[in-house]
C-alpha positions as CSV (number, residue, x, y, z in Angstrom):
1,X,51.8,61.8,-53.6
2,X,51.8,58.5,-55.7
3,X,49.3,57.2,-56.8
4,X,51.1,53.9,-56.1
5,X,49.9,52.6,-52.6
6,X,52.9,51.7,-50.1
7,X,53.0,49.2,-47.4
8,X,52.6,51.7,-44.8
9,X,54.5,49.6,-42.4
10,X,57.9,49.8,-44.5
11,X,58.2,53.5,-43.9
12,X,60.8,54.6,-41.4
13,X,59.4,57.2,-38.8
14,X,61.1,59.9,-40.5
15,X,59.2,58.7,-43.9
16,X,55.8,58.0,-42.0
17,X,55.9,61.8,-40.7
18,X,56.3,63.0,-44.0
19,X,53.5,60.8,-45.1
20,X,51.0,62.6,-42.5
21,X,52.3,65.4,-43.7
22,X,51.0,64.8,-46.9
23,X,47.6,63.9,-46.0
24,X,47.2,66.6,-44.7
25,X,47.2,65.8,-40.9
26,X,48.9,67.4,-37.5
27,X,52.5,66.2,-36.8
28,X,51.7,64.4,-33.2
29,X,49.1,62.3,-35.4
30,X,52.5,60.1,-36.6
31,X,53.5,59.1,-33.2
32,X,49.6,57.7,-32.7
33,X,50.3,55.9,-35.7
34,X,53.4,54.6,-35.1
35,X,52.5,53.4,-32.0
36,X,49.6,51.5,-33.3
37,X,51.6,49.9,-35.8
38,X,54.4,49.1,-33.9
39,X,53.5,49.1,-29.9
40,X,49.9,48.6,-30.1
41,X,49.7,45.5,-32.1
42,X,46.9,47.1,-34.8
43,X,46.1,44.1,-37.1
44,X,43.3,46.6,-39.0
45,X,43.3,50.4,-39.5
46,X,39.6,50.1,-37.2
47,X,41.8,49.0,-34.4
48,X,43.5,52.4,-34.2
49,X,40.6,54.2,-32.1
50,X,42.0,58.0,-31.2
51,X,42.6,58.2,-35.2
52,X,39.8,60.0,-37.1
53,X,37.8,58.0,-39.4
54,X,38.9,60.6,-41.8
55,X,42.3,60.1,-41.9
56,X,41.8,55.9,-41.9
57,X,40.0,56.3,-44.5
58,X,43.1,58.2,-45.9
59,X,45.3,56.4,-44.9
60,X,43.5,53.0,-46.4
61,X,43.0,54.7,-50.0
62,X,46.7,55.7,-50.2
63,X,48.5,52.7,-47.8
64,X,48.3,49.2,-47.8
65,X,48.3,47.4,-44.2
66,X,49.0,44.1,-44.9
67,X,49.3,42.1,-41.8
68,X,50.1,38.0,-40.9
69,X,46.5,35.7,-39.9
70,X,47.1,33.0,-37.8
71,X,45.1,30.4,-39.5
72,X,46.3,27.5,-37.0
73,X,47.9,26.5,-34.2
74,X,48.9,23.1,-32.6
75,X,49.7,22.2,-29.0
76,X,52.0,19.5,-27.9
77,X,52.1,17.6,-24.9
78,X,54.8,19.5,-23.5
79,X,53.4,23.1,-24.0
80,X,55.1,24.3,-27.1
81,X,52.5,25.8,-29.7
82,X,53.2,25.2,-33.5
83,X,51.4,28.4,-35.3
84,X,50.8,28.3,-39.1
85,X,50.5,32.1,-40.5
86,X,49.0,33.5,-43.7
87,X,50.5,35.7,-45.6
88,X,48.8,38.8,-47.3
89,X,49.4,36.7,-50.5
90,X,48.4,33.6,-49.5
91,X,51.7,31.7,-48.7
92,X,51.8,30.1,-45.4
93,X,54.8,30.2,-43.2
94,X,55.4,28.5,-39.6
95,X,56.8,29.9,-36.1
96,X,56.6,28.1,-32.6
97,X,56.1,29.3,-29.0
98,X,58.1,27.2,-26.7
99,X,57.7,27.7,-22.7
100,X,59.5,26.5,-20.0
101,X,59.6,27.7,-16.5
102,X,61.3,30.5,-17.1
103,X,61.3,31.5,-20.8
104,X,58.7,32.0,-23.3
105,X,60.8,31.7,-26.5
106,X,59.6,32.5,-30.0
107,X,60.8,30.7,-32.9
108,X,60.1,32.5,-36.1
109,X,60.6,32.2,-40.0
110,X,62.7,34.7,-42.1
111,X,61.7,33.1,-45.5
112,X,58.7,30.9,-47.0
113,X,60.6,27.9,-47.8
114,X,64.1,27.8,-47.9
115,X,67.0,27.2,-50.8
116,X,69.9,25.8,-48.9
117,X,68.8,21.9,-48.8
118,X,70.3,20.8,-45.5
119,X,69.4,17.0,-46.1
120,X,68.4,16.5,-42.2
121,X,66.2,19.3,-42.1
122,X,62.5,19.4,-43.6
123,X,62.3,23.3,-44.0
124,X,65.3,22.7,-46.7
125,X,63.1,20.3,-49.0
126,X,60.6,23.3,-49.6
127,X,61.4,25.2,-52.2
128,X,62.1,29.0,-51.2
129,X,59.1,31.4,-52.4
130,X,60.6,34.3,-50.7
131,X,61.8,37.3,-48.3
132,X,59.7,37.7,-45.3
133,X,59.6,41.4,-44.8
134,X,60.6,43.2,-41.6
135,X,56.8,43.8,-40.3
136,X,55.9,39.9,-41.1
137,X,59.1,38.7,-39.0
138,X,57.7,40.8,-36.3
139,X,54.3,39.8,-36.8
140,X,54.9,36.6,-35.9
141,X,56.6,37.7,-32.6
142,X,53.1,39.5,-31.8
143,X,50.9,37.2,-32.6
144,X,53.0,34.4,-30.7
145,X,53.0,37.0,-27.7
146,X,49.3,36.7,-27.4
147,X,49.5,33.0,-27.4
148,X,52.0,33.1,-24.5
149,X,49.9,35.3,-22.6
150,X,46.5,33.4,-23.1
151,X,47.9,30.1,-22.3
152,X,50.4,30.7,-19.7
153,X,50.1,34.0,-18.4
154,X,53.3,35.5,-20.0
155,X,55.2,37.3,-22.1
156,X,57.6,36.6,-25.1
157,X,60.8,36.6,-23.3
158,X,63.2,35.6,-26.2
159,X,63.2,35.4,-29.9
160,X,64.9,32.8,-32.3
161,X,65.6,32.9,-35.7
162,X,65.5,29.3,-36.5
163,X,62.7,28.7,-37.7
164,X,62.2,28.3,-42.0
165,X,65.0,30.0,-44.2
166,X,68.0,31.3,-43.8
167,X,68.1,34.8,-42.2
168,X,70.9,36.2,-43.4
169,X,69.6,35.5,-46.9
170,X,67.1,38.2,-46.3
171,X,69.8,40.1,-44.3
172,X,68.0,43.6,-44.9
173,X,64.5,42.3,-43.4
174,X,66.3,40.4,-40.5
175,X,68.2,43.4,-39.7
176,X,65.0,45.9,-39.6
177,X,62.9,43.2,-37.8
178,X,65.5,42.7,-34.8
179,X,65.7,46.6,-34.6
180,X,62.1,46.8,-34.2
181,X,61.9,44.2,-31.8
182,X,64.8,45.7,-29.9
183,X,63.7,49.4,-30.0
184,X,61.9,51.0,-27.4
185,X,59.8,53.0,-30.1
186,X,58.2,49.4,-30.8
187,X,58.4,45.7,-29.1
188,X,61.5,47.1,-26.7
189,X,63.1,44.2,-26.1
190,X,66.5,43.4,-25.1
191,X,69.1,43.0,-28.0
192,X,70.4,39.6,-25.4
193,X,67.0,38.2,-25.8
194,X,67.3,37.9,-29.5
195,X,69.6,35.3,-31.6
196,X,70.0,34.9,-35.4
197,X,70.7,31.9,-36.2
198,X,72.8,31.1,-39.4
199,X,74.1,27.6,-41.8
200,X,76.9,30.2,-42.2
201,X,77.2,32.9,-44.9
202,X,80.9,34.4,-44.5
203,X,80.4,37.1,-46.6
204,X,76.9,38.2,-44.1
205,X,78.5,37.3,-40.8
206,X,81.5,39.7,-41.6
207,X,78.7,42.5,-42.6
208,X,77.0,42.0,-39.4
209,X,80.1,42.8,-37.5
210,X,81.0,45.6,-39.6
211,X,76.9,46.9,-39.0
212,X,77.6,46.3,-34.9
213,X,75.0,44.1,-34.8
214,X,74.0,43.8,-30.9
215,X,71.9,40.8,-31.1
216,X,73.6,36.8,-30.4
217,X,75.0,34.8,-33.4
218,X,74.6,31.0,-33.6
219,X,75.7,29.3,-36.7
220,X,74.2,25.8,-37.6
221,X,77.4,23.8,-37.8
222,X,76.6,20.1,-37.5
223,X,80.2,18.7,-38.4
224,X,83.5,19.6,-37.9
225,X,85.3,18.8,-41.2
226,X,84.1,19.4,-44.7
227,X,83.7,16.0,-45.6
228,X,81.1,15.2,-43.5
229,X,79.5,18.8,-43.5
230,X,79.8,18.8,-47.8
231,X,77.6,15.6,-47.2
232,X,74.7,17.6,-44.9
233,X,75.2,21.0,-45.9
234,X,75.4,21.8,-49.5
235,X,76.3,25.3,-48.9
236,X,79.3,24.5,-47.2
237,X,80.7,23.7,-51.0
238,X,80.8,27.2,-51.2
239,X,81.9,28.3,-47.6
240,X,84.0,25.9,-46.2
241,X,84.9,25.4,-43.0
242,X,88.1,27.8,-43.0
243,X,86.4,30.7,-44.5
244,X,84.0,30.3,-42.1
245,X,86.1,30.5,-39.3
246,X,87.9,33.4,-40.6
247,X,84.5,34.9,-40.9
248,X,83.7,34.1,-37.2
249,X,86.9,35.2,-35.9
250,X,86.4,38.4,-37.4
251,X,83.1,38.4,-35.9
252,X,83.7,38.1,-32.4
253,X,86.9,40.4,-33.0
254,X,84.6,43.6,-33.8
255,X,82.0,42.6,-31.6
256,X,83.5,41.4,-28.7
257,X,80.7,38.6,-28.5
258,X,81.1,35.0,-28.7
259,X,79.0,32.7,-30.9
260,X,77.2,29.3,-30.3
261,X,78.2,26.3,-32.2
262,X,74.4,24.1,-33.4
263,X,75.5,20.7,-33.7
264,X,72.9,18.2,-34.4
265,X,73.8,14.9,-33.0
266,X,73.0,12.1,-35.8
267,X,73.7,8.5,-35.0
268,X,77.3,6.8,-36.5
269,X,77.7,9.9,-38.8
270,X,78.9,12.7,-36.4
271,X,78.5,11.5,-32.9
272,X,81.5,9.5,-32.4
273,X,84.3,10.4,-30.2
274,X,86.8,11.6,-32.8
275,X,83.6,13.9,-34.4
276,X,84.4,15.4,-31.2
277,X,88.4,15.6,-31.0
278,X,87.4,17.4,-34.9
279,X,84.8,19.9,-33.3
280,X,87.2,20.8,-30.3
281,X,89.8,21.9,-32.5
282,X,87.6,24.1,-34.8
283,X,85.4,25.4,-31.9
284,X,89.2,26.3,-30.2
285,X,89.7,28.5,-32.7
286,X,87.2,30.6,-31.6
287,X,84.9,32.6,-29.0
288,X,82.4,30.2,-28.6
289,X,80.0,28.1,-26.6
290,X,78.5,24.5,-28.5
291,X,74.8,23.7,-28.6
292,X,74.4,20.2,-29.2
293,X,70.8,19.1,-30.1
294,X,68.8,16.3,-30.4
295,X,68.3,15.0,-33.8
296,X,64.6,15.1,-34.8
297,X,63.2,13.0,-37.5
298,X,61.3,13.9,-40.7
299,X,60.2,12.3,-44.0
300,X,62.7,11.1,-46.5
301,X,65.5,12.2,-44.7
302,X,68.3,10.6,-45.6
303,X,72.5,10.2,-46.4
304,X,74.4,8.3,-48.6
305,X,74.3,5.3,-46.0
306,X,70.2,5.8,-45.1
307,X,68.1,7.4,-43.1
308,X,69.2,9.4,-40.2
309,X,68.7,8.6,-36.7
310,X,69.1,10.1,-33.1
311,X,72.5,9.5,-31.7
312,X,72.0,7.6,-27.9
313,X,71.7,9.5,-24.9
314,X,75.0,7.9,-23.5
315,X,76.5,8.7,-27.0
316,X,75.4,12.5,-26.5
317,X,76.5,12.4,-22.8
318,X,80.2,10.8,-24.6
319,X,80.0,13.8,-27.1
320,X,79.5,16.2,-24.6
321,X,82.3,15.5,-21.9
322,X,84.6,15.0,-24.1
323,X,84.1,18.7,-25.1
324,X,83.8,19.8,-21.5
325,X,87.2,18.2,-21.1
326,X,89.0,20.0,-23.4
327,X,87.3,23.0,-21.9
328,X,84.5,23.9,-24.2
329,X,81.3,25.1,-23.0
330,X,78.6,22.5,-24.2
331,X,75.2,21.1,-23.1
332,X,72.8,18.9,-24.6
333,X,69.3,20.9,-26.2
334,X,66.7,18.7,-25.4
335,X,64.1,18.8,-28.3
336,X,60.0,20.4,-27.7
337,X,57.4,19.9,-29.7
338,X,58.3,16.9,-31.2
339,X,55.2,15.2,-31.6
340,X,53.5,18.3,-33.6
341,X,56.7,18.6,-36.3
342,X,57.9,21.6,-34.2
343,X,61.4,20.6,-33.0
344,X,64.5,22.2,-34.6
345,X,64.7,20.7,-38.4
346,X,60.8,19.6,-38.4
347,X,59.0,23.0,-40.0
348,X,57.6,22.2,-43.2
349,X,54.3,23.5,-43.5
350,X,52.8,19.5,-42.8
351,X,49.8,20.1,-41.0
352,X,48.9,23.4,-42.0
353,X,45.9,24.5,-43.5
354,X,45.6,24.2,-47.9
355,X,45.0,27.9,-48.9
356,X,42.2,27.9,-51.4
357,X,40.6,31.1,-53.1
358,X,41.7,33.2,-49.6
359,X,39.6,30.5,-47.6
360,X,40.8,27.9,-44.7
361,X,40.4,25.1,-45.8
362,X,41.6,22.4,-43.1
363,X,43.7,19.3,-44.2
């Protein structure tokens, strides 16, 4: 065996058997383990009570079990619950639980920081430190499970890759986190409860058809032409709008699923009526539904002409028949959260705790 410890909880179950193996242990002494990783929510080897104290102590000399620590949380007026999380390193990274009557959605991080520099958003002014790994994406599903439950009672009922970086950036980690989440072997839940949402990486979105991935694709648009989305989205300079159609096309070819269309409304730069004649013929061109959301404000955002703003609720209403007309399936996100920084575009590690020598130490 190395000498090397491994993060125990990037070991497939096929690798984790063989690890028992190793250590000397009965086979059936995996599944226990697997299940407390996985099902049981262990956040310390003493959590796992039917394990021998032997074999922890094994298992702690020759592993390394390195979970996320919720260090804060915020609550809004409106429910939703902005959670700061410590990494084993130190580097904090945000996710949100957001109720309504019926959903208890989690919104988590697939990166510390992000690279892509989408000028509305404050995740994209942090620089990117890096990957999340599988078992920290789903850590932040767990840990915002328990928050559901001891504020309202519930279950997790859908998961959201929006919140910091770009997910399929960190396409390997995304990938094994949504499989765990989905598999009945550990969270079990629905692959149609779970999107992944993307600014749009051709070259990924093609790779996720050709993996048959089951979960739902939205793709951060924002505008409809790549003037206007050069302007916003620097990484539309290397995928343009036409490859990234292509892309989608293929997409919803090999996987028979439709993809939702994230278009920020921002006030006299992509909410007129002819930003929506220009959306309608690129959303046309493929199996899709359109998302339009309320633009939320942050520090230092700003264009070429100033600071953004929030387009007018009879401009959104405008925007949004106009699409219906023309037979596109829209409707208008209202925003949560805003007045902790935990709507869509606001997650930027503001109000979380400094982390100083592996204390808290509150801002």
């Amino acid at each position: 065996m190395s000498t090397t410890p491994i993060d125990i909880r990037s070991l497939s179950k096929e690798q984790l058997t063989a690890l028992v193996a190793d250590l000397g242990e009965k086979p059936y002494r995996a599944k226990q383990l697997w299940d407390w990783l996985w099902k049981k929510k262990a956040r310390a080897w003493d959590d796992m009570s039917d394990l021998p104290k032997a074999f922890r102590e094994k298992l702690s000399e020759h592993t390394l079990f390195r979970p996320l620590e919720l260090v804060e949380e915020q609550r809004s007026e409106d429910g939703t619950i902005k959670c700061a999380f410590r990494t084993w390193d130190g580097h904090i990274v945000e996710g949100v639980l957001i109720p309504t009557p019926k959903r208890q959605t989690a919104c988590i991080s697939s990166q510390i920081g992000c690279s892509l520099t989408c000028t509305f958003c404050a995740t994209g002014k942090l620089k990117r430190i890096r990957n999340l790994d599988a078992a920290e994406i789903v850590d932040q599903v767990t840990l915002i499970d328990d928050l559901a439950l001891k504020y309202n009672k519930k279950n997790v009922t859908n998961i959201v890759y929006m919140g910091m970086g770009e997910p399929l950036l960190n396409y390997a980690n995304t990938m094994a986190s949504a499989d765990l989440i989905n598999s009945q072997d550990a969270l079990g839940m629905g692959s149609r409860r779970i999107t992944v949402s993307t600014a749009g990486i051709a070259k990924m979105i093609r790779k996720l058809a050709d993996d048959g991935a089951r979960f739902h694709l939205a793709i951060s648009l924002h505008a409809a032409t790549d003037a206007k989305r050069d302007t916003i989205m620097p990484i539309n300079e290397q995928t343009p709008l036409a490859e990234l159609k292509d892309a989608l096309r293929y997409y919803t070819r090999m996987t028979k699923k439709d993809v939702t269309f994230e278009y920020i409304l921002l006030k006299g730069f992509n909410d007129s009526i002819a930003d929506a004649q220009d959306l309608v013929r690129y959303a046309s061109d493929v199996d899709s539904k359109v998302n339009l959301i309320e633009y939320n404000p942050i520090d230092a955002s700003a264009n070429v002409k100033g600071s953004f703003q929030r387009s007018s609720d009879e401009d959104a209403a405008a925007f949004m028949y106009h699409l219906e007309s023309k037979g596109i399936v829209a409707r208008i996100r209202r925003s949560r959260g805003k007045d902790i920084d935990a709507a869509c575009g606001q997650l930027a590690n503001k109000n979380t705790p400094a982390i100083k020598d592996g204390e808290r130490v509150m801002k």
